[in-house]
N, C-alpha and C positions, 0 to 999 in steps of 0.2 A: 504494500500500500504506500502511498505517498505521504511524505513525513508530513504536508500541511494537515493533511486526513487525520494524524495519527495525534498532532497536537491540537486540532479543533475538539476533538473528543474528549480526550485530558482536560481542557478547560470547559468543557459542557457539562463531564460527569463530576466534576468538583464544583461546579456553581448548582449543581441540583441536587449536589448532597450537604450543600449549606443548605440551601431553601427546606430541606428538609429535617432542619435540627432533631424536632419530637423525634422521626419516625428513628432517625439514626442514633439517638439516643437507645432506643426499646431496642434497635438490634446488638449495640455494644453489650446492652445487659445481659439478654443472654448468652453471648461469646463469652463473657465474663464467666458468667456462670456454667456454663457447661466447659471452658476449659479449665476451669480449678473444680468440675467434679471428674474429668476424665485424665486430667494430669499432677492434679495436688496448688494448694495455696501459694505455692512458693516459687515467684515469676524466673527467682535463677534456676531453678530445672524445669521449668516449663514452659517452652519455648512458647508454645498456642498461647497461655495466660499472657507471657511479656508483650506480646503481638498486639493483644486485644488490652491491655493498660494502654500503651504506646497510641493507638486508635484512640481511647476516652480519652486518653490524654493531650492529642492533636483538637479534638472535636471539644477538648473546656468541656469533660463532664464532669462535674464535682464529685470531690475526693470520699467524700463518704458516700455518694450511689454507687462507687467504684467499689467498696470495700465490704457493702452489701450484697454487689452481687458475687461477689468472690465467696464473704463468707455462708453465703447461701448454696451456692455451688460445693463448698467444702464439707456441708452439712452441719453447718456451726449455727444456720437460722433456717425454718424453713420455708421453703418455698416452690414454687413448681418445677414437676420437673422434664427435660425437654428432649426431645428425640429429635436427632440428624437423621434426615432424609434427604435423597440427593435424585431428582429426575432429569430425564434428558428428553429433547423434542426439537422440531425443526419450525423455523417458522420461516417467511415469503422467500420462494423459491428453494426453499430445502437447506439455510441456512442453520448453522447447526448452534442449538440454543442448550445451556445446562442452569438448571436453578437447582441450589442449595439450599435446604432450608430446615428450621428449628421448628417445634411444633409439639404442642400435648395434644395433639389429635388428629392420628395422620388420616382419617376420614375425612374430616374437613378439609385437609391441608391439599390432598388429591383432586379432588371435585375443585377446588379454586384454581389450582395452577391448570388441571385440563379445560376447564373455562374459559381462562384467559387464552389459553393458547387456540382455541376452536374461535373464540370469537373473533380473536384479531387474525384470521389467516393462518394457523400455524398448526401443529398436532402433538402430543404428547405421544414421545415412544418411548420404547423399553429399557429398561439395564442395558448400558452398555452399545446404543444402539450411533450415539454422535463422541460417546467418550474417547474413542481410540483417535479422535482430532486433534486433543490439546494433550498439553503436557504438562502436570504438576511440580510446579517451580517456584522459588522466588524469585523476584522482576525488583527491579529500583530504574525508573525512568528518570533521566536529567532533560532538562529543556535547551536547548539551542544556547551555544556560547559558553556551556561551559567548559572548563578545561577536561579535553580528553585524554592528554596525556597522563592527567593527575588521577583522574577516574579509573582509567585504566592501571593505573600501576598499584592504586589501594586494591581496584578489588581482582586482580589476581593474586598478590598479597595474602587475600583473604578468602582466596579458594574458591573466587565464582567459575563458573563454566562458559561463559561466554560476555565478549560486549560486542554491543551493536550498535554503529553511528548511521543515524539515516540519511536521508540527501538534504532536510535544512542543518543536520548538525544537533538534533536529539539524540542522546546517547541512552541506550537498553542496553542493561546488566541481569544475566542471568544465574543465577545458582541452585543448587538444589533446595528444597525445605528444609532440611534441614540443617544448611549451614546459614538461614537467612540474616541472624543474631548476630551473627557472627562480622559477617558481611554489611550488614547495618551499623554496629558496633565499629567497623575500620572507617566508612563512611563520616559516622560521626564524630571519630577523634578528629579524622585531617578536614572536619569543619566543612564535608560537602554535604546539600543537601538537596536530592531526588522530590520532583513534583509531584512523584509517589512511590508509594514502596508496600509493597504486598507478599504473601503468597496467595498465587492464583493459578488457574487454569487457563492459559497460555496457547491460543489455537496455532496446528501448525500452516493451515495457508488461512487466509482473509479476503475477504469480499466483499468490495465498495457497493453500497445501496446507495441511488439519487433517486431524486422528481418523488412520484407517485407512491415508488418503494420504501424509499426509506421512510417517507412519512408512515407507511403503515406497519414497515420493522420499529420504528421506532415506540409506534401504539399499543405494540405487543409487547416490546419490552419494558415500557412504562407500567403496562399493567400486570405485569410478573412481578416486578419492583414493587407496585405500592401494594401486594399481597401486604397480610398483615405476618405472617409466616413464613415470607422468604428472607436470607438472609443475604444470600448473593444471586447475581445473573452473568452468566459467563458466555460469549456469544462470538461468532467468525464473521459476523456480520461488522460492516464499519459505515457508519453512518455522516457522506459527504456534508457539511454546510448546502443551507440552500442557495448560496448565490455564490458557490464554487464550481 
């Protein structure tokens, strides 16, 4: 894809997950909480919990909702509790979509996500059925201008698996999950700082939607998003600006 492509979307998908403080809020909670009940309280061995503090902690969620749902998660208060579920499905033109999500009710949680998917064009398919597309990694994007030599020298340094400079000069870092702390951690001693940094699921080709399409790729993945039970939307789909 084209690096304009690549950093229009960066600044679309961060100006719509400020606009949605509440909703991003409710999902931190329970990442909170279900990775200090599936890894333990303690963010230095638990990579998921440091990730999801890290996340509260970008997004100013205050310090004691953070510590709630940690100690809820740990069993120390209680509170509900919540089951990962991960579906996959395609939406306009066979573009391959994966929602991850938390839920005390994977009945409900089923029926909403096929929903969405049927109504905006798209279909729910099985285990397995668009996962063999992406690949589960850690990513740190830098934006245009900044130094690649510097980036480049920290994070093989620190063990990532690959950098990628696109044609305006964004640079993508990739490493496994499991060295993502790590790799974040070299990041932040030599003072650089990525206009995002995740582990995610990482498609390996991509497919620019315009006009018609992407308005209606992007209707389908809005409303997987504002599920009240999804947690993430992971997509090969790339949705051009309209007056690109």
């Amino acid at each position: 894809m084209a690096g304009h492509s690549k950093w229009a979307n960066i600044k679309y998908k961060k100006e719509r997950a400020d606009a949605k403080r509440g909703k991003l809020f409710t999902r931190l909670i329970k990442e909170l909480t279900v990775a200090a009940r599936e890894g333990g309280s303690d963010p230095t061995s638990n990579p998921r919990l440091r990730l999801a503090m890290d996340k509260a902690s970008g997004a100013n969620m205050p310090k004691d909702t953070v510590q709630r749902a940690i100690q809820r998660g740990a069993g120390e208060l209680d509170g509900v509790s919540y089951e990962e579920i991960r579906y996959e499905g395609y939406g306009i033109g066979g573009a391959a979509v994966i929602v991850d999500c938390l839920t005390d009710n994977r009945t409900r949680t089923v029926a909403e996500v096929r929903h969405a998917f049927s109504k905006h064009g798209g279909n729910l398919g099985t285990d397995g059925s668009v996962a063999f597309l992406f690949t589960h990694c850690g990513q740190f994007l830098f934006a245009p201008g900044t130094d690649e030599d510097q980036v480049m020298e920290v994070a093989v340094e620190a063990g990532a698996d690959d950098v990628i400079t696109d044609d305006e000069g964004g640079i993508e870092v990739i490493c496994p999950p499991t060295g993502f702390a790590q790799v974040k951690a070299a990041f932040d001693a030599a003072g650089l700082e990525p206009e995002m940094a995740d582990i995610t699921m990482k498609p390996s080709t991509e497919t620019v939607f315009e006009g018609d399409q992407a308005v209606s790729m992007q209707k389908l993945l809005d409303a997987l998003e504002n599920l009240d039970d999804v947690q993430q939307v992971y997509t090969n789909a790339v949705i051009a600006e309209a007056d690109e």
